[in-house]
Structures are given as C-alpha cells and as structure tokens.
Backbone as a ProteinNet text record, in pm:
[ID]
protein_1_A
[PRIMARY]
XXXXXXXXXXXXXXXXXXXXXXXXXXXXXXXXXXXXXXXXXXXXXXXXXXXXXXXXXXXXXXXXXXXXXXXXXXXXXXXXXXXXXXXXXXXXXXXXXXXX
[TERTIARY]
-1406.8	-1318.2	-1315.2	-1233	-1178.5	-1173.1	-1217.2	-1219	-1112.8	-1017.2	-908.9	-949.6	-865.9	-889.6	-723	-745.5	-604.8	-619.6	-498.4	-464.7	-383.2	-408.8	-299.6	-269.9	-141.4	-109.1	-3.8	-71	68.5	105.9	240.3	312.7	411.7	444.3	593.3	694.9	781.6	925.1	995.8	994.7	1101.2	1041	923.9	875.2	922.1	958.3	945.7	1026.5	1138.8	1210.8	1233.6	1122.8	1060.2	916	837.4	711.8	791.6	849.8	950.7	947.8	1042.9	1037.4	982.1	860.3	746.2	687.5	686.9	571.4	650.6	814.7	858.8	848.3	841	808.9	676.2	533.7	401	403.4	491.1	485.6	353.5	283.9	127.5	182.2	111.1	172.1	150.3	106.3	110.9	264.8	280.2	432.3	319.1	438.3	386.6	434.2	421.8	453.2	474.3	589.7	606.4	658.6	597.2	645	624.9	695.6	653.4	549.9	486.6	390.2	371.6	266.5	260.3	80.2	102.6	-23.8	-59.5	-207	-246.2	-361.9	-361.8	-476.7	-523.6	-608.3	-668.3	-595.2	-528.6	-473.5	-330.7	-288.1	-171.1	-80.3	-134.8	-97.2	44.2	124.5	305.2	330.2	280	346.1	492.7	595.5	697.8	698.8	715.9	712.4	709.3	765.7	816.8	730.9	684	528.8	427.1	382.5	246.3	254.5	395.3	371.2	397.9	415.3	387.8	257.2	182.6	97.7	66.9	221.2	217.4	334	326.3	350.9	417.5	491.9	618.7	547.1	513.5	496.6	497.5	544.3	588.4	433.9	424.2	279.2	338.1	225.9	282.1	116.1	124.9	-21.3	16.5	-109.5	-70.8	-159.2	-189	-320.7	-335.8	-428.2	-431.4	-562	-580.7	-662.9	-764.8	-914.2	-1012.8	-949.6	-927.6	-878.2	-714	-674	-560.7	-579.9	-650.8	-683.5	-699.3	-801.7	-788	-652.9	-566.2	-425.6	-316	-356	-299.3	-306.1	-420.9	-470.4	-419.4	-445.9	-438	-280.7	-185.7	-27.2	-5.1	-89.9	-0.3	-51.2	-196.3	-228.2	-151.6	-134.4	-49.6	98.9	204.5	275.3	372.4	260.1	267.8	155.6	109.7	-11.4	65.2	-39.3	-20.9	123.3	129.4	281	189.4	73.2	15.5	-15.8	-22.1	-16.3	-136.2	-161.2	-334.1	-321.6	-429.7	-510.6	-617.5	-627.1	-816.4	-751.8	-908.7	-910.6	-1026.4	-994.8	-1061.9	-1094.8	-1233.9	-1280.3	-1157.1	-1071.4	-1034	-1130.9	-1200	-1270.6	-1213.6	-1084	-1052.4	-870.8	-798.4	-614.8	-578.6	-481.2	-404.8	-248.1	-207.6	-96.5	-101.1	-74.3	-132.2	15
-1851.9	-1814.3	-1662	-1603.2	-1474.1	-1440.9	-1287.1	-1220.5	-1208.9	-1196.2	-1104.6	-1025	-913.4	-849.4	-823.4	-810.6	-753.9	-628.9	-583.8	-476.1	-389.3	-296.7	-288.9	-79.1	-72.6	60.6	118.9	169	242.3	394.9	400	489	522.2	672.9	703.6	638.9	623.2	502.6	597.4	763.1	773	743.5	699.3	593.2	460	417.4	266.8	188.5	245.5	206.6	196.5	375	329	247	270.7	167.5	40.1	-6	-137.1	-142.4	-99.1	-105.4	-111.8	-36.2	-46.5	-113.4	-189.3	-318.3	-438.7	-403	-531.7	-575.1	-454.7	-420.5	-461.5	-443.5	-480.3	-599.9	-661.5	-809.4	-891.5	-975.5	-1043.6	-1146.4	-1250.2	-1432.4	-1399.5	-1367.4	-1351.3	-1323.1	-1191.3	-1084.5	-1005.6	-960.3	-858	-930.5	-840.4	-828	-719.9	-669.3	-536.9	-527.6	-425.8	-465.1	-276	-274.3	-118.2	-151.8	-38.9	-27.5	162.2	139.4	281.2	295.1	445.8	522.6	579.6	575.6	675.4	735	863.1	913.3	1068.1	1114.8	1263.8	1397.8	1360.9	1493.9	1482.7	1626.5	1587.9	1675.3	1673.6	1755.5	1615.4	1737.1	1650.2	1589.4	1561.2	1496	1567.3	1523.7	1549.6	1599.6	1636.7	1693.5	1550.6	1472.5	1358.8	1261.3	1288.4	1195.2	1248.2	1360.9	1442	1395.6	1404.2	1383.5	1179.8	1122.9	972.4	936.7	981.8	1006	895.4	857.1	776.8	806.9	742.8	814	667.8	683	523.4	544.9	413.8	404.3	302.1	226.7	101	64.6	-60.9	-107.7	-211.9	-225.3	-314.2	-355.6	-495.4	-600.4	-691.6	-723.6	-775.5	-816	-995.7	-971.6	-966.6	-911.9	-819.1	-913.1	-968.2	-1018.6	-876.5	-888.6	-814	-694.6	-775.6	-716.7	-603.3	-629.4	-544.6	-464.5	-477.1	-332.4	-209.5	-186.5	-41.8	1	-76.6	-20.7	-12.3	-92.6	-66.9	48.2	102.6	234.8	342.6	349.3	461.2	445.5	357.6	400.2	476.8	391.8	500.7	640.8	655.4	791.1	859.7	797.6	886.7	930.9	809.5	801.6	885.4	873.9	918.7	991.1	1076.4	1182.8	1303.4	1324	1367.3	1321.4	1202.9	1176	1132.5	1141.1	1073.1	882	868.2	718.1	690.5	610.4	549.5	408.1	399	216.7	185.7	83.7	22.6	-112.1	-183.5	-291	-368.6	-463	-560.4	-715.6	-766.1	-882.6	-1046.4	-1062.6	-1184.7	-1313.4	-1399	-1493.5	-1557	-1637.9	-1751.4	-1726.7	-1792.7	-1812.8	-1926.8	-1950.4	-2067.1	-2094.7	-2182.5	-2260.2	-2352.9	-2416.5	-2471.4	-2519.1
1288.8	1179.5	1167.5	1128.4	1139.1	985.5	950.8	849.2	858.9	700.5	671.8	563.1	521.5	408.1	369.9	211.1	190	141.5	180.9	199.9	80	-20.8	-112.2	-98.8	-101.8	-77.7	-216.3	-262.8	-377.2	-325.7	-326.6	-244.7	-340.6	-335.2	-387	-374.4	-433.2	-408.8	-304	-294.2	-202.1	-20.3	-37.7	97.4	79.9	-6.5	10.6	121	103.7	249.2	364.5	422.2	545.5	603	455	477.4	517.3	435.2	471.9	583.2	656	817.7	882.9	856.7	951.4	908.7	813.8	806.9	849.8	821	932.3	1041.1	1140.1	1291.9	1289.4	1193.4	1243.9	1153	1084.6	1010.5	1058.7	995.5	1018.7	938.6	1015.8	952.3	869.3	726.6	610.2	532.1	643.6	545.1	454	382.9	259.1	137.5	43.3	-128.2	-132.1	-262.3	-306.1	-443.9	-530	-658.2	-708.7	-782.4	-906.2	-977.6	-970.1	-1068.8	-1113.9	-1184.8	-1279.3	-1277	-1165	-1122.7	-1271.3	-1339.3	-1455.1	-1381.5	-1384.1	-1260	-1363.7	-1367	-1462.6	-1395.4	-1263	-1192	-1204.1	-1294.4	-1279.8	-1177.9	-1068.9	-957.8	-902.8	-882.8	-841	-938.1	-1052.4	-1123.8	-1225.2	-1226.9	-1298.4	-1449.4	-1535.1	-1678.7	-1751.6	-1738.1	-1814.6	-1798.9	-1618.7	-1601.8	-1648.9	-1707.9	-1773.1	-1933.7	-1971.4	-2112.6	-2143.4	-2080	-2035.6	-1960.4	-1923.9	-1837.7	-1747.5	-1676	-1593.6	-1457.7	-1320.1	-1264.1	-1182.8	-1166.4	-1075	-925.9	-895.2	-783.8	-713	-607	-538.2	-457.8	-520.1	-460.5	-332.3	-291.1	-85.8	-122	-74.8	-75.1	32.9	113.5	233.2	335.7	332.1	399.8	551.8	615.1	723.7	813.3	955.9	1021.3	1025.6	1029.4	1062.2	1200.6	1311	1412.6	1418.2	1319.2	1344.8	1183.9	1175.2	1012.8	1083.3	1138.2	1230.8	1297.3	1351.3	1385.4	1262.3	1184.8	1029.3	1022.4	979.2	872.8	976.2	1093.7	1198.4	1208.9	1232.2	1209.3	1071.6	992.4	894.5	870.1	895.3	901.3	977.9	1083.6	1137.2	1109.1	1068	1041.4	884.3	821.4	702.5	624.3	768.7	689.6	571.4	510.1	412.9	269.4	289.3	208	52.9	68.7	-75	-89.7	7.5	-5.4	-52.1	-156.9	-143.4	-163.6	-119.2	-45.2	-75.1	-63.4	-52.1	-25.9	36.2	146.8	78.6	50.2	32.7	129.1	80	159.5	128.3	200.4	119.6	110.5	18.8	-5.4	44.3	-6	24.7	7.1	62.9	76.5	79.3	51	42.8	-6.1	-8.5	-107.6	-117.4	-280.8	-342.2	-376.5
[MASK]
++++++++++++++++++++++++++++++++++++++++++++++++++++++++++++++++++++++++++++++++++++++++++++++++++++

C-alpha cells in the first residue's frame, strides 16, 4: 500500500489560471479542488490598502491528493515553475480516503 498526502497550496488569484493548467497536464487519479479563501497573516508586505485595513488578503486555495512517489516532482515543478510568485503549501499525511 502506498502513502498519499494531500497537498494544499494558497496562491494569488492572478495564478489561478495557469496553476490550472498545469495541474491539468500533471492531473493524479484523484484531480484537484479549488475554492477562495482569505489569507490573515501579521506581514503586511504586498498587501493592498484595503487588504491592511480588512486585514485579509483573497487568495485561491488548490487541495489535492498526491501518491508518496510523485510529491517530489510536484513541489520541484512548481518551484521551479513559479519561484518566487508567493505561493504557500504544506503537505500532509492522508489517514484514510474514500466515497461514501
């Protein structure tokens, strides 16, 4: 049996459309998810006037679970792909999946 972990990335929206793509091209029997959500973080470095005094910041989340074996080519496309664009992630153990 094979580890997966999922995978969750919140990214600026003006990425969202090419993350898209490229997660269509590396698609994993799973697929993805994608939804908005709202970064609250103590730095308000890039943030907009309107996001400092809201102190929240729009950002398109991508979740997606990932086989053990292809996480390292995950993380390394997009480092590469999209170094420095601000993206952040973390990787978690998945316990258990299904449908129910």
């Amino acid at each position: 049996m094979s580890s997966e972990y999922l995978v969750t990335l919140n990214i600026p929206p003006s990425l969202e459309e090419m993350l898209v793509d490229q997660l269509l091209v590396m698609e994993t029997e799973h697929g993805f998810s994608s939804f908005e959500v709202y970064a609250h973080h103590h730095d308000n470095k890039g943030l907009s006037l309107a996001e400092q005094v809201t102190g929240r910041q729009r950002r398109t989340r991508f979740q997606m679970y990932i086989p053990e074996q292809e996480l390292p080519n995950l993380l390394a496309q997009l480092r590469r792909d999209f170094k420095g664009s601000g993206i952040q992630y973390w990787v978690m153990p998945v316990i258990d999946s299904g449908v129910i």
